[in-house]
C-alpha positions as CSV (number, residue, x, y, z in Angstrom):
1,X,0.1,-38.7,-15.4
2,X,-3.2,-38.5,-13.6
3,X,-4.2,-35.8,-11.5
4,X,-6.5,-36.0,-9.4
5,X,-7.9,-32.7,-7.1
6,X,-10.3,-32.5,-4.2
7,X,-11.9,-30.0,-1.9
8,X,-11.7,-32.0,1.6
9,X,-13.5,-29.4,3.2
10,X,-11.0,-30.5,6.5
11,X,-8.7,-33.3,6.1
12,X,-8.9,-34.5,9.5
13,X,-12.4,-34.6,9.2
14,X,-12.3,-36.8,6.1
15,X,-10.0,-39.0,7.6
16,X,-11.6,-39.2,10.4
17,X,-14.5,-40.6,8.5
18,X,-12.3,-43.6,7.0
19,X,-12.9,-42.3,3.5
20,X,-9.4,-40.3,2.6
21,X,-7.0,-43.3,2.9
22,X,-9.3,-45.9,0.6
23,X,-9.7,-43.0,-1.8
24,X,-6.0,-42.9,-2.0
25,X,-5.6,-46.7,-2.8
26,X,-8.6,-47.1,-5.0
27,X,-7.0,-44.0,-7.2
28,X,-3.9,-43.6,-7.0
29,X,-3.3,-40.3,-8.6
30,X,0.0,-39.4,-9.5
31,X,-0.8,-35.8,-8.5
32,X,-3.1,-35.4,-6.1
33,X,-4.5,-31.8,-5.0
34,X,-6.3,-30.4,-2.2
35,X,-8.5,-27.5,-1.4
36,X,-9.5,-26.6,2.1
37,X,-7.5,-28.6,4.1
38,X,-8.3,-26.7,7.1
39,X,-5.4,-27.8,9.2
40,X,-1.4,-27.9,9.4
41,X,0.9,-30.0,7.9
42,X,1.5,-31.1,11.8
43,X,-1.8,-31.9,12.2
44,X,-2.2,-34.5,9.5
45,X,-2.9,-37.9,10.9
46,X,-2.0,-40.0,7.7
47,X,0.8,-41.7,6.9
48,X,1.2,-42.1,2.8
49,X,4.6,-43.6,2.1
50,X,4.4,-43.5,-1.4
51,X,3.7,-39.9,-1.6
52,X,5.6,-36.4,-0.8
53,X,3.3,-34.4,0.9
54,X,3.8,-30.1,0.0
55,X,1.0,-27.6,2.3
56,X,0.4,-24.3,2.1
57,X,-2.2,-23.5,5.2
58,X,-3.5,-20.4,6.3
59,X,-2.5,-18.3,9.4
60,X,-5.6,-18.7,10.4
61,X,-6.1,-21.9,12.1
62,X,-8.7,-24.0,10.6
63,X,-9.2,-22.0,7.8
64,X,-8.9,-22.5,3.4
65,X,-5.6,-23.9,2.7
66,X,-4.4,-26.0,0.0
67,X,-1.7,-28.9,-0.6
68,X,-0.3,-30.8,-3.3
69,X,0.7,-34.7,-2.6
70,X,2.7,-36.0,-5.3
71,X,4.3,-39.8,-6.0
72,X,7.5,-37.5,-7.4
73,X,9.5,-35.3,-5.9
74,X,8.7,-31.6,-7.7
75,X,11.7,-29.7,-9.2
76,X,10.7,-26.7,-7.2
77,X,7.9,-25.5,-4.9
78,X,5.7,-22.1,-4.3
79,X,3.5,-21.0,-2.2
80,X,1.0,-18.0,-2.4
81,X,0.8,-15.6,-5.7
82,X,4.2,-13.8,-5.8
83,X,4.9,-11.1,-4.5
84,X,5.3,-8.6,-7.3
85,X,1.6,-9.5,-8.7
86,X,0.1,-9.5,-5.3
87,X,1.4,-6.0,-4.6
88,X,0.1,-4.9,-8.1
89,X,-3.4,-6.3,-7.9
90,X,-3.4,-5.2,-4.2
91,X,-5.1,-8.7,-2.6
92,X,-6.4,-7.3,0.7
93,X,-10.3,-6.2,1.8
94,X,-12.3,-5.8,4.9
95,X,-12.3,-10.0,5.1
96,X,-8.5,-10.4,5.4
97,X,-5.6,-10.1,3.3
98,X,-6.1,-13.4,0.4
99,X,-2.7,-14.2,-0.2
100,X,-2.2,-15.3,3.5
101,X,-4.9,-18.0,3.3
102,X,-3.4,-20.9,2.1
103,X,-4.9,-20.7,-1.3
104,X,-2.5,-21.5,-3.9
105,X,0.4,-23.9,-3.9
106,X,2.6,-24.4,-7.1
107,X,5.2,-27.5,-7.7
108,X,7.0,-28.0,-10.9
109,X,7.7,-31.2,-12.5
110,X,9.8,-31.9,-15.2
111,X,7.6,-31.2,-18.2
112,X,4.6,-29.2,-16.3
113,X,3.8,-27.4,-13.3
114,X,1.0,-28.6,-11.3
115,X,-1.0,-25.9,-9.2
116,X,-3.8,-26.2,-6.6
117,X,-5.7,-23.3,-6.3
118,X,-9.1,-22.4,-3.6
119,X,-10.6,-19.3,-5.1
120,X,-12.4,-17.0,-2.3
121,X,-15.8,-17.4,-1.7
122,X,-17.6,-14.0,-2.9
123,X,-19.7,-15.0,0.3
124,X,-24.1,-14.6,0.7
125,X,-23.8,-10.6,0.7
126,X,-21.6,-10.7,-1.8
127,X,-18.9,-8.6,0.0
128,X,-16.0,-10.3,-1.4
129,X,-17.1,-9.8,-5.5
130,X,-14.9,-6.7,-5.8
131,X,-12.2,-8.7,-4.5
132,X,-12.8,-11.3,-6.6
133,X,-13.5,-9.5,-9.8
134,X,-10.9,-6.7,-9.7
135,X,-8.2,-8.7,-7.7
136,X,-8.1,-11.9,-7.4
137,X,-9.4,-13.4,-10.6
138,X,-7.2,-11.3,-12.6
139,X,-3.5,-11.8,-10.2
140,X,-4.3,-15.5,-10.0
141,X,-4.7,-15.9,-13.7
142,X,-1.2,-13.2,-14.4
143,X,0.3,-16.0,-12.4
144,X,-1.0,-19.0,-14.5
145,X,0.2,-16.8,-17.3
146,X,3.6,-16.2,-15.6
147,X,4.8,-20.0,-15.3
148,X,3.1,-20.8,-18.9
149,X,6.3,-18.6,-20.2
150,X,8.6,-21.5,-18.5
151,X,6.6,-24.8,-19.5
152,X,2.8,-25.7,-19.8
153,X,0.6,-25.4,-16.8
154,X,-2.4,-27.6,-15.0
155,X,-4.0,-25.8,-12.6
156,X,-6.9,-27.9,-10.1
157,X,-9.2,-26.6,-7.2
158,X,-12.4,-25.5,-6.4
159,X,-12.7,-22.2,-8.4
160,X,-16.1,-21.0,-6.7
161,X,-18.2,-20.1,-9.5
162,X,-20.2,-21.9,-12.1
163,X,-19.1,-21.4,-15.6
164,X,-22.2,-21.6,-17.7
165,X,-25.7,-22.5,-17.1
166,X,-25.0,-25.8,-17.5
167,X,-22.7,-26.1,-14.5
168,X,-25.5,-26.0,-11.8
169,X,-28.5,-27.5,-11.5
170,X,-30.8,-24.5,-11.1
171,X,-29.8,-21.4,-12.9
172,X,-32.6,-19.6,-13.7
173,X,-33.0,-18.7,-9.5
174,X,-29.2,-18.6,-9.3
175,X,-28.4,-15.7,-11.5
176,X,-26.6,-13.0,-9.7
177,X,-26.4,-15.1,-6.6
178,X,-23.0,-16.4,-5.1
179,X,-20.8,-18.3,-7.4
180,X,-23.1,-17.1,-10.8
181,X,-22.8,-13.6,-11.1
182,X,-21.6,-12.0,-14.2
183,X,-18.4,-11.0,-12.2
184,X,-17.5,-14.6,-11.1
185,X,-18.0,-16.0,-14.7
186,X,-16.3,-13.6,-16.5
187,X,-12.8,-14.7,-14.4
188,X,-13.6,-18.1,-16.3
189,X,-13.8,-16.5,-19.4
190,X,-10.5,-14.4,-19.1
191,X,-8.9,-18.1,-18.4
192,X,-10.4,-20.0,-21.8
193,X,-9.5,-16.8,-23.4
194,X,-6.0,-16.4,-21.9
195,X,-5.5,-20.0,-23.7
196,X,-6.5,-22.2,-20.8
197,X,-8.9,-25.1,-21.5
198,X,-11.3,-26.8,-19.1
199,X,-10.1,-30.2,-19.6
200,X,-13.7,-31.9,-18.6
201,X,-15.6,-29.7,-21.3
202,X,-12.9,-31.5,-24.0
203,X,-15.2,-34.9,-23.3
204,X,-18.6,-34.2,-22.2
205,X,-21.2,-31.5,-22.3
206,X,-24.3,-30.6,-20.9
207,X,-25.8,-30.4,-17.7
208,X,-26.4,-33.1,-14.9
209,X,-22.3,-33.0,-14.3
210,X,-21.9,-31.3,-10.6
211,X,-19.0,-31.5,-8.7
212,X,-20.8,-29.5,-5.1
213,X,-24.2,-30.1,-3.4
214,X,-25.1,-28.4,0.0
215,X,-26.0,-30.3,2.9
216,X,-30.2,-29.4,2.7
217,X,-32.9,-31.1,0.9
218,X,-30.9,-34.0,0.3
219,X,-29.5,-32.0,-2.7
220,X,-26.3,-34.7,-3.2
221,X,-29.0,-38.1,-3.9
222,X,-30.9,-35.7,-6.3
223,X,-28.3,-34.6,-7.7
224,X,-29.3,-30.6,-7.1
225,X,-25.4,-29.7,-7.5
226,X,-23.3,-27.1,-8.9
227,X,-19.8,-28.0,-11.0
228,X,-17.2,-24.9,-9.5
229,X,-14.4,-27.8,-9.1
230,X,-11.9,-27.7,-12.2
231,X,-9.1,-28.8,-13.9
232,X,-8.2,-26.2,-16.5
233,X,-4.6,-26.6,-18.5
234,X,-2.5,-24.8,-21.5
235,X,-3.6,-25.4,-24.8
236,X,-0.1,-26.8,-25.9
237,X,-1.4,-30.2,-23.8
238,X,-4.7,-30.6,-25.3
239,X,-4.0,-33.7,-27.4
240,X,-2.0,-35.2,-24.4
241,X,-5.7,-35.0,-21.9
242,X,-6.7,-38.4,-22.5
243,X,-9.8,-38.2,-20.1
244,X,-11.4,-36.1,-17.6
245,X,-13.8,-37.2,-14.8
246,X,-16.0,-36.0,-12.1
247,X,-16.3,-39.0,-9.2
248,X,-19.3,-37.8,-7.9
249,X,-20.0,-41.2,-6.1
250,X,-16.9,-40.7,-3.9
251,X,-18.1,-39.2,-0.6
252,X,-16.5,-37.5,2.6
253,X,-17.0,-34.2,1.6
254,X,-19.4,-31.4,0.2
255,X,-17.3,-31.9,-3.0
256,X,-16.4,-34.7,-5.2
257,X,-12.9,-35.5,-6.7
258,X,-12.5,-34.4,-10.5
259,X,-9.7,-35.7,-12.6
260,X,-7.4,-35.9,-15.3
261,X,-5.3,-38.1,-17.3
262,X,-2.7,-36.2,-19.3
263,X,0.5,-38.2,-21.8
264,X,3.1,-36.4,-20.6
């Protein structure tokens, strides 16, 4: 199975570029998953007959959202974290309630479930970290951990942090910025700890690997990136992941494509 996941940063606007359709038949993913779509299911222009197509956009037009395109038809779908945990970790702040923007969507196939996921930005001010640390992090992962009890889980998207120092280009002046503050990277280390593995870490360390560059300074050609795009997955699959990749020279959006090849 290869999955294959993507922050678009607006599909339409990909598309519109004549980049998402060739990406489609150059790949092929099995699985493919999207972050920040930034439209509705009715307002996407492409046809792709050999896919099912599954959204989950925000009430807010133009806004996050997520969706998951797959070549077989899912056992079942989900949309948002349930209920019960989003009541428990309480996912509302002075931005907006999180669980009504689109940002997770959940299918499960026969022997996994497949989930893409857009974590909130903890924004320049930082205004969204208690969100983030207290709330989010830790109901998205009692999820994860939810749907592992049923069969092993693969979960994609852009998770808006960088790990480790080795994740972005420039650490040193990024410390306690957004996406490297001690809050953000300690949700990745509740994940590896909850038994989740970041499936590009199994083949290749070090630095230089960056899945995000902004616009400025012509950061993308220099390769001044951050890597906050993952594909993390239960432990019970690790000697199925036969590779993991970042595309970083397939273009159309801030982001690159990262995938996975899994035996199952």
């Amino acid at each position: 199975m290869k999955i294959m996941s993507w922050n678009v940063n607006g599909i339409r606007a990909v598309h519109k570029k004549g980049l998402f359709v060739p990406f489609i038949n150059k790949y092929q993913p099995d699985v493919l998953c999207l972050q920040e779509t930034k439209a509705f299911q009715s307002q996407h222009e492409v046809d792709l007959p050999d896919y099912q197509e599954y959204w989950n956009s925000a009430t807010r037009p133009g806004y996050s959202g997520t969706a998951i395109f797959s070549k077989t038809k899912p056992l079942s779908l989900a949309l948002d974290i349930p209920a019960s945990i989003a009541k428990k970790y309480k996912l509302l702040d002075n931005h907006g309630n999180s669980n009504t923007e689109g940002r997770v969507i959940a299918a499960e196939f026969k022997k996994c479930y497949v989930v893409s996921v857009y974590t909130p930005n903890s924004k320049d001010d930082l205004s969204r970290i208690p969100l983030r640390h207290k709330q989010w992090d830790p109901a998205f992962l009692a999820y994860m951990k939810e749907l592992e009890k049923k069969k092993p889980v693969i979960f994609c998207g852009d998770l808006n942090v960088a790990h480790t120092p080795d994740d972005l280009a420039n650490p040193k002046p990024n410390v306690g910025k957004k996406g490297f503050t001690v809050e953000e990277r300690s949700g990745i280390d509740n994940i590896i700890s909850a038994g989740f593995i970041d499936t590009f870490r199994i083949f290749t360390q070090g630095n230089g690997h960056y899945t995000w560059w902004t616009h400025f300074a012509n950061a993308r050609a220099r390769n001044v990136g951050w890597r906050i795009d993952y594909i993390f997955a239960s432990k019970e699959l690790k000697s199925k992941i036969k590779k993991a990749l970042i595309h970083a020279d397939v273009f159309g959006s801030d982001h690159c494509p990262v995938e996975v090849e899994i035996a199952i």
